[in-house]
Backbone bond lengths (Angstrom), bond angles and torsions (degrees), N, CA, C in turn:
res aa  C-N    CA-C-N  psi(-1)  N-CA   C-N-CA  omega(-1)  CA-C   N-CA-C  phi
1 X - - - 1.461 - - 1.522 108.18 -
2 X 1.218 131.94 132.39 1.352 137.65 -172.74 1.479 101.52 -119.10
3 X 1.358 115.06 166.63 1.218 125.32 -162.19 1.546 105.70 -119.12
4 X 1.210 122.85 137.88 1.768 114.71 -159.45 1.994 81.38 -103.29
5 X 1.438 103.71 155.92 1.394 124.54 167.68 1.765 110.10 -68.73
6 X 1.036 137.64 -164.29 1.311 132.05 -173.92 1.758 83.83 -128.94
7 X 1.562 109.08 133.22 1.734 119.49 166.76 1.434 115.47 -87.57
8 X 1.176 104.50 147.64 1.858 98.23 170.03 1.842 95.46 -89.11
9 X 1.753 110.75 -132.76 1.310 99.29 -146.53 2.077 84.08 -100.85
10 X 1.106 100.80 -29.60 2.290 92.95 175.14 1.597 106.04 -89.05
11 X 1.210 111.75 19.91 1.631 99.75 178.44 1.175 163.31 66.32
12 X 1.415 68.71 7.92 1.658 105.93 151.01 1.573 130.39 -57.31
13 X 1.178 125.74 139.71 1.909 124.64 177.87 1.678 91.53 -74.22
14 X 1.421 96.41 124.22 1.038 92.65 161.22 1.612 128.56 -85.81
15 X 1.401 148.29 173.23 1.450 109.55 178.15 2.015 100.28 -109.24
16 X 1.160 81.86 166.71 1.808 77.63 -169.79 1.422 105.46 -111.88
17 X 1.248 132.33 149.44 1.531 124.28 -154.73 1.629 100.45 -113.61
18 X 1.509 106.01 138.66 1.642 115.59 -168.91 1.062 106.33 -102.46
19 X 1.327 107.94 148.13 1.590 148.11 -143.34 1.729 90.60 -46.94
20 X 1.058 134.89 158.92 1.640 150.75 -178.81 1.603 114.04 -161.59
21 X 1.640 98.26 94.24 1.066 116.78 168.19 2.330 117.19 -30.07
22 X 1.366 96.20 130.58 1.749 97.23 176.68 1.476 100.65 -44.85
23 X 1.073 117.01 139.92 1.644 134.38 -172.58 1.336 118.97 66.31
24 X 0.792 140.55 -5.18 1.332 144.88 165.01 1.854 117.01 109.45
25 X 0.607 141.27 -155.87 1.742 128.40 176.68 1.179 122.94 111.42
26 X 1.129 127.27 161.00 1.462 117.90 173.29 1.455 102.29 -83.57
27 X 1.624 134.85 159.49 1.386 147.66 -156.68 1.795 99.87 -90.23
28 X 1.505 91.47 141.52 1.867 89.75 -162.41 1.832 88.43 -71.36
29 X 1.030 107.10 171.84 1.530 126.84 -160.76 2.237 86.66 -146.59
30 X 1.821 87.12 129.78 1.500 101.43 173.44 1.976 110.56 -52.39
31 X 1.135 116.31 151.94 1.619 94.37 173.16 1.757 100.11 -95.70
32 X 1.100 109.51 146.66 0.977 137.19 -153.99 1.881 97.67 -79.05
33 X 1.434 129.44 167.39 1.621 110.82 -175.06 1.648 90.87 -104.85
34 X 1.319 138.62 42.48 1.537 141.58 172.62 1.602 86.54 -113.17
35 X 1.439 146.15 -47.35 1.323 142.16 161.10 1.230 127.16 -21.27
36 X 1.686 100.54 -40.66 1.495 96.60 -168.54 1.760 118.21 -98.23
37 X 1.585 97.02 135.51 2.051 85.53 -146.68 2.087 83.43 -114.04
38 X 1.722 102.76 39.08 1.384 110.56 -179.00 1.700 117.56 -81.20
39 X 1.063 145.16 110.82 1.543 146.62 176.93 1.804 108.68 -12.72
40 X 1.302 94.79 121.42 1.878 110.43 -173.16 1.722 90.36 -79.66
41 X 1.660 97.05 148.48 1.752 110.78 -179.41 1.826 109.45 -48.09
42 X 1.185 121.38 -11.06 1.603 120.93 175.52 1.619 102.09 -86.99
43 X 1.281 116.63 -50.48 1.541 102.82 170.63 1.203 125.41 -65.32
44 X 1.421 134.20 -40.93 1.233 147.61 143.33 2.199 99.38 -18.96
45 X 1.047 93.81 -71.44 1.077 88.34 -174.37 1.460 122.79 -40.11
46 X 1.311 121.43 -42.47 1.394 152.16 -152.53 1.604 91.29 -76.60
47 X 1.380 113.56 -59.69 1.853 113.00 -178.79 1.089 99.21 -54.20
48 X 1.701 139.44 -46.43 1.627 111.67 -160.30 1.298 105.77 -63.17
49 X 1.511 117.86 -36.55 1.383 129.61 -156.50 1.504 116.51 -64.17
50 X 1.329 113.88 -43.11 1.219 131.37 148.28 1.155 138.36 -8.51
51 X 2.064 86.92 -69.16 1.655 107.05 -176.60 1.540 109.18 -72.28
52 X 1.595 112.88 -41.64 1.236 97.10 160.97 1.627 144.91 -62.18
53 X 1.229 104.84 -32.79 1.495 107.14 166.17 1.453 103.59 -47.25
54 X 1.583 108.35 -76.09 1.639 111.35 -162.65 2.091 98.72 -39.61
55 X 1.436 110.50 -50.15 1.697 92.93 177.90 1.173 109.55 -46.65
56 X 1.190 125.60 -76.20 1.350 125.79 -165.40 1.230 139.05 -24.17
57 X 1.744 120.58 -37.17 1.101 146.28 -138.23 1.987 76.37 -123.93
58 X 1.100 116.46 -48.10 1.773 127.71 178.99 1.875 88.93 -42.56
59 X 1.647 110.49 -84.42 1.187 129.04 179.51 2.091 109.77 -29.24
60 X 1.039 116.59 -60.43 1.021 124.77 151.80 1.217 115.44 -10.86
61 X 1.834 116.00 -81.71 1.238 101.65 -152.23 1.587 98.04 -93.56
62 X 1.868 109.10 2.33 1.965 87.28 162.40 1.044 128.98 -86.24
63 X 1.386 113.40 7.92 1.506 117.48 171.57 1.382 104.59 -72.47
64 X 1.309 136.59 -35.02 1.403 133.16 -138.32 2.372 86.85 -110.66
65 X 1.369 100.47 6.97 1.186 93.98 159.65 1.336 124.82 -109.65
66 X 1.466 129.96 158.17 1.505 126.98 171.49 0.974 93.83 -72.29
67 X 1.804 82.19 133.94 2.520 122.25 136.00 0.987 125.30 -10.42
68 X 1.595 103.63 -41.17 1.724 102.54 -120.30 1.655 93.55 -80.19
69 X 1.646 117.43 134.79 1.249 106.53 176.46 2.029 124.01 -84.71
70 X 0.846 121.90 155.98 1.492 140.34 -149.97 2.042 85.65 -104.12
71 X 1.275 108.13 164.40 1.213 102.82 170.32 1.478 138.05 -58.29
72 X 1.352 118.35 -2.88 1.527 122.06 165.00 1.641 104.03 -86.07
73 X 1.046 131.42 -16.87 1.666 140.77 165.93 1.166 90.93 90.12
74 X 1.816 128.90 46.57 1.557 122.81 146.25 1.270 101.66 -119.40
75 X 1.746 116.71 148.71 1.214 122.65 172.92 1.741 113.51 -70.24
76 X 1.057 116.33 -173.31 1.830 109.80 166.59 1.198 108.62 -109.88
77 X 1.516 129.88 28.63 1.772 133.34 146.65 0.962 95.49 -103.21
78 X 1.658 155.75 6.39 1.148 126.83 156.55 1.435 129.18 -52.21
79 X 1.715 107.65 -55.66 1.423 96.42 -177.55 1.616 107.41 -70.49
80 X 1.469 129.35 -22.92 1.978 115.63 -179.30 1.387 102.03 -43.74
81 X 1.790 125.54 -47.83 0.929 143.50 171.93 1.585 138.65 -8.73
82 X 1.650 80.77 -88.78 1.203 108.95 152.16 1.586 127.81 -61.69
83 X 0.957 128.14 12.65 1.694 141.81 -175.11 1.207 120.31 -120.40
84 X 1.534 100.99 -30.58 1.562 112.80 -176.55 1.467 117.96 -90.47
85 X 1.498 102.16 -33.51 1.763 116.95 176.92 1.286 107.84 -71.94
86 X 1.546 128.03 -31.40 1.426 131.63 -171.96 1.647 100.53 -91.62
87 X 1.488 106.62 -1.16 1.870 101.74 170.61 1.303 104.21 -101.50
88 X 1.264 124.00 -14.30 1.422 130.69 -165.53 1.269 117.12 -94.42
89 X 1.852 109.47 -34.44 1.341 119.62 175.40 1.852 106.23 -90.48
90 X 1.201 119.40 -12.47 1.604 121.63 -179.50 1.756 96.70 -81.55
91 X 1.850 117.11 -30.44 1.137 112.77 -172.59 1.634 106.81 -61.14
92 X 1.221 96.34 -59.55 1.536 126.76 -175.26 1.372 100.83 -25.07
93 X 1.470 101.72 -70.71 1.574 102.79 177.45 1.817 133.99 -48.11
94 X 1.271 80.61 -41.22 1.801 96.33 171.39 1.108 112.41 -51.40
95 X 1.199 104.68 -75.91 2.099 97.42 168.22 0.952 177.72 46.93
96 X 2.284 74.10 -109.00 1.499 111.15 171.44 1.957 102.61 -90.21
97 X 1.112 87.65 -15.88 1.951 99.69 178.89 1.478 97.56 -82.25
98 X 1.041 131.11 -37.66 1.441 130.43 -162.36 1.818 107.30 -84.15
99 X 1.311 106.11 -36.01 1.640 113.59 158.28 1.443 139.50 -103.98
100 X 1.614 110.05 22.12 1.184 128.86 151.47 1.203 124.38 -136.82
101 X 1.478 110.11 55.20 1.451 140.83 168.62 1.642 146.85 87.19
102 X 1.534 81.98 43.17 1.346 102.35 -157.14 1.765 139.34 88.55
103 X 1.099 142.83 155.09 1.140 159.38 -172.20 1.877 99.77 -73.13
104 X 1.398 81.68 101.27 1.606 105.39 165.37 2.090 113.27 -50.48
105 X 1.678 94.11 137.18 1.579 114.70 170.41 1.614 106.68 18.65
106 X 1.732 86.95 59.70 1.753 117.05 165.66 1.443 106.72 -83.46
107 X 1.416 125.42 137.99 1.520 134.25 -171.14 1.555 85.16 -96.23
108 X 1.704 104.42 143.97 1.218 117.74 159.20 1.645 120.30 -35.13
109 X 1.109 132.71 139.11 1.487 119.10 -173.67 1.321 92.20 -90.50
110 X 1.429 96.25 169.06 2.067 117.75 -164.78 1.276 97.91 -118.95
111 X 1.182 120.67 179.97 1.379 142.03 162.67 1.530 108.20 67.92
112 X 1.580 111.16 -157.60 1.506 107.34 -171.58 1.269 109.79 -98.23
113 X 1.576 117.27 160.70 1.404 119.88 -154.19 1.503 100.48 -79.57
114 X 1.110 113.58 -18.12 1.756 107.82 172.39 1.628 119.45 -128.12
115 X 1.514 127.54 147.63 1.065 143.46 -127.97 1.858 86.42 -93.57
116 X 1.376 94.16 140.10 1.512 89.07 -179.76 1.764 98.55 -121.89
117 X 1.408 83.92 115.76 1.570 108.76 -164.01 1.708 103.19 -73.54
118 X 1.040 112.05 -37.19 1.574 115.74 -178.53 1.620 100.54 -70.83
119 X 1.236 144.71 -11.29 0.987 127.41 172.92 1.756 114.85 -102.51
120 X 1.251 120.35 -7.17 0.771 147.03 146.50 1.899 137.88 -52.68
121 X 1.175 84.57 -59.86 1.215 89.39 142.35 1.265 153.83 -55.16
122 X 1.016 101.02 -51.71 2.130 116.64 138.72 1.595 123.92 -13.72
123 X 1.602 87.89 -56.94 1.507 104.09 177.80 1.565 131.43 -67.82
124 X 1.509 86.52 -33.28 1.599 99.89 -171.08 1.555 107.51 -87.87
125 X 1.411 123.09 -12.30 1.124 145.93 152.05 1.045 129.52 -43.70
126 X 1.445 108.95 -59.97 1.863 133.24 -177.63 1.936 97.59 -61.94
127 X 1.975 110.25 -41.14 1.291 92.83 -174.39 1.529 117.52 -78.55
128 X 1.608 106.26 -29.93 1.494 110.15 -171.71 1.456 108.98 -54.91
129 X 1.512 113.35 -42.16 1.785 117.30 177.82 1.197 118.94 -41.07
130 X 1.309 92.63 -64.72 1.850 114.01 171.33 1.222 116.71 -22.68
131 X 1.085 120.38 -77.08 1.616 156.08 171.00 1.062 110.36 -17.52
132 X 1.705 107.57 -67.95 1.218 132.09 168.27 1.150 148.81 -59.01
133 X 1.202 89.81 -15.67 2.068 109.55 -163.59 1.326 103.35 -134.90
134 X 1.359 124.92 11.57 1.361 132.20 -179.66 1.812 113.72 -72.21
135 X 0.762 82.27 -56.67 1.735 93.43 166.51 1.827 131.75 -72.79
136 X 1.415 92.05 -30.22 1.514 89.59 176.49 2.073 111.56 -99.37
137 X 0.803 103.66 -9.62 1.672 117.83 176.78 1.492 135.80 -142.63
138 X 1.706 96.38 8.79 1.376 103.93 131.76 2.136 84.14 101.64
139 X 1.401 94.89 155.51 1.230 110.26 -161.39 2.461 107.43 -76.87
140 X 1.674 79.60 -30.95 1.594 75.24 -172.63 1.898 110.35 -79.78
141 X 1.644 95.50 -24.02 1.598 90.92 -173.87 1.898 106.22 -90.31
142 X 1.146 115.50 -18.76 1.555 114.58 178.45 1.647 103.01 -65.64
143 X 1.539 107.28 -55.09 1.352 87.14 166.30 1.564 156.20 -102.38
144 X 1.941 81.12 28.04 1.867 87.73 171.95 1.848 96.13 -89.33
145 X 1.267 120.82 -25.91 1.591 134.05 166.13 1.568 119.25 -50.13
146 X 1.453 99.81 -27.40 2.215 116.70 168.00 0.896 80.95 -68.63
147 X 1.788 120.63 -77.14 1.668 108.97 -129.03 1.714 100.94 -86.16
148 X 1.457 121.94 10.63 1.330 109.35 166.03 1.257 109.90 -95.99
149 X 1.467 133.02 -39.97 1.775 115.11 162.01 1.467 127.61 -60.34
150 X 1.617 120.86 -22.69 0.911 124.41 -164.45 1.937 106.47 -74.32
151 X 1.216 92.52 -55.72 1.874 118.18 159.22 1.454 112.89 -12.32
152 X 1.562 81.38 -73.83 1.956 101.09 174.11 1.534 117.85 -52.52
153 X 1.258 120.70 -43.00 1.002 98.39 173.53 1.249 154.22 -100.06
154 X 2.042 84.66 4.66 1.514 106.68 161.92 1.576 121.94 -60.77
155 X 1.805 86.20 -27.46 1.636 98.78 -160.53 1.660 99.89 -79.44
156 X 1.069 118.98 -50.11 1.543 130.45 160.47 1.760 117.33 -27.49
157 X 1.243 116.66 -37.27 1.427 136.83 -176.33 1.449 109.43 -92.73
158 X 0.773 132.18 -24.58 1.477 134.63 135.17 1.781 134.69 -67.23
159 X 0.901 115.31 -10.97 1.371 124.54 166.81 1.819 116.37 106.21
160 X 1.496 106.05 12.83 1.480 126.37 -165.05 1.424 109.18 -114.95
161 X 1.252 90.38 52.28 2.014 117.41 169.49 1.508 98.42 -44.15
162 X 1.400 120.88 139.69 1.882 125.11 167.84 1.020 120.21 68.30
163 X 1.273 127.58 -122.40 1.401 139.52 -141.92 1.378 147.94 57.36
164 X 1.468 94.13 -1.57 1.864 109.48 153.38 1.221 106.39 94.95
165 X 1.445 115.09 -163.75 1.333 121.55 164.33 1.366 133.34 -69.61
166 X 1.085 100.71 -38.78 1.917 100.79 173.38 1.571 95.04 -72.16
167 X 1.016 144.00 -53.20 1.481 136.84 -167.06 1.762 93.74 -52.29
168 X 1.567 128.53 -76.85 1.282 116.32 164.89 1.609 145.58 -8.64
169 X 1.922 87.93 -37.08 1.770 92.44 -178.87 1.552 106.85 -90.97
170 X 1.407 100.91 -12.16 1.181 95.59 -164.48 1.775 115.66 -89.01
171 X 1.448 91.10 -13.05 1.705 111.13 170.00 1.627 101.69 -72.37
172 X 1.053 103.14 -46.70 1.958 97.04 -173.12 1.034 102.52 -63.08
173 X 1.248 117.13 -57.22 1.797 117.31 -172.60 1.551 118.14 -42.92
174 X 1.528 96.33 -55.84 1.973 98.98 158.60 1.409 133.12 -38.04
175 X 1.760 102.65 -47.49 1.457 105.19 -172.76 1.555 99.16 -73.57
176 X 1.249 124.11 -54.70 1.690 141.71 -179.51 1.976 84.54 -15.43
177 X 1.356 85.51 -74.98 2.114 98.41 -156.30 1.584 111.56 -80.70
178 X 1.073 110.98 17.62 1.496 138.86 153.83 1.799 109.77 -93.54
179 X 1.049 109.35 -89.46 1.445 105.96 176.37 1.401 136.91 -58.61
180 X 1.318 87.59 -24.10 1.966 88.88 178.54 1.915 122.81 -72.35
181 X 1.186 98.41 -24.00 1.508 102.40 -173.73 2.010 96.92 -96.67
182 X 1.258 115.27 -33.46 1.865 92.97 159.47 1.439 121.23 -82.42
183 X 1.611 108.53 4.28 1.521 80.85 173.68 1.708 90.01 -101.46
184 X 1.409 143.23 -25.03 1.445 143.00 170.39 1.636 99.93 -38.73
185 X 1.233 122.13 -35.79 1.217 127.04 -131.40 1.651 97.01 -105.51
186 X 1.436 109.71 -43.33 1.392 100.93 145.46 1.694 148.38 -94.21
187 X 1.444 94.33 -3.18 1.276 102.12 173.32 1.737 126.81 -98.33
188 X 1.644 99.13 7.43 1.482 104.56 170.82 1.543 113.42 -149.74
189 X 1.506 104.25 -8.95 1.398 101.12 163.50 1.594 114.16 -84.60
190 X 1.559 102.26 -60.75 1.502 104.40 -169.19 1.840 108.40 -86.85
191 X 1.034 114.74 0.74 1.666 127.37 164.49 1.853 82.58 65.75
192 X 1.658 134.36 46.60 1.263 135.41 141.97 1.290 117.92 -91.04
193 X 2.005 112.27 109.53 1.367 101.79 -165.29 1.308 111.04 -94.88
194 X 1.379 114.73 119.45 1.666 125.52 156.43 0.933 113.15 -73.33
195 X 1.600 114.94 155.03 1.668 126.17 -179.37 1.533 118.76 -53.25
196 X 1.137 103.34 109.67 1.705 105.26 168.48 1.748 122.88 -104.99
197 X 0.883 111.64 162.95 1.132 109.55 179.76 1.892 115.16 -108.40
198 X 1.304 103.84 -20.65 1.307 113.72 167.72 1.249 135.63 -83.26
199 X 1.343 144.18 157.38 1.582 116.91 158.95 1.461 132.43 -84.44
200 X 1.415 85.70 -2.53 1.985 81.93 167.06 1.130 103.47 -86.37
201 X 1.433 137.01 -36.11 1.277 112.90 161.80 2.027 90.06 117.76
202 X 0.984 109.69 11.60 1.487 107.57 179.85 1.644 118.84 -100.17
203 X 1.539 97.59 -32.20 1.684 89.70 159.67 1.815 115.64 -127.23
């Protein structure tokens, strides 16, 4: 059975005009499941697994600390403790979400569909320095030297390549008044000494 066109008055088809979205536009179209650049139930899987390892290995090393409680009547494996069970039970859950259909009231993912390793790198940079240079150049300038590679390569990961020299000073100056008042803060309030490079002990 075929469907006849509609005639005007000599019998002719007339043509009939298709649907036009309010304002004009082309008509939205479903997104397609090649759009979605969201973690497949095997990677999913992979984060719970993770979280549990990292507990585990957490749990681990609070065993290998003392009980003994301190004058508030907690030991100092309480909180490893407590850190490792709440990675173990967040794993748990992951999982069981990851093998009964994915990861519950997940936000569309952001950014670009592939990992931009050079900005990244930046990062992994900012910690290795740290790490490294903590002891020989002192606790407040190693890590105004993090948060100036680290910066960069946030800033880089956003599409905000450079910015010269004043952009540079203006990263130190940040890290400077960032780091200087927690390391003051433990090295003359709570008498916990971080690496200084001075003998007063202020930077």
């Amino acid at each position: 059975m075929t469907q006849s066109l509609p005639t005007g008055a000599t019998g002719a088809p007339v043509p009939t005009a298709s649907p036009v979205p309010p304002g004009g536009g082309p008509l939205p179209t479903d997104p397609s499941p090649s759009d979605d650049h969201g973690p497949g139930p095997l990677h999913q899987m992979l984060v719970g697994i993770g979280a549990l390892v990292i507990g585990a290995v957490m749990a681990v090393g609070a065993a290998a600390i003392p009980s003994d409680a301190g004058y508030a009547g907690i030991g100092p494996n309480a909180l490893p403790w407590g850190v490792s069970i709440a990675l173990m039970v967040c794993g748990l859950w992951l999982v069981w979400e990851a093998r009964t259909g994915g990861f519950r009231q997940m936000e569309p993912p952001s950014g670009a569909p592939r990992a931009d390793w050079m900005s990244a790198a930046w990062v992994v940079a900012a910690i290795v320095a740290n790490a490294a240079l903590i002891t020989v150049i002192g606790f407040v300038f190693a890590c105004t030297l993090c948060f100036m590679l680290a910066v960069r390569g946030m800033r880089r990961a956003e599409g905000r390549v450079g910015g010269g020299a004043r952009q540079v000073l203006i990263d130190g100056i940040t890290g400077m008044l960032i780091a200087a008042p927690v390391f003051w803060l433990f090295n003359k309030l709570l008498a916990l000494n971080l690496p200084a490079i001075t003998a007063s002990g202020w930077l």
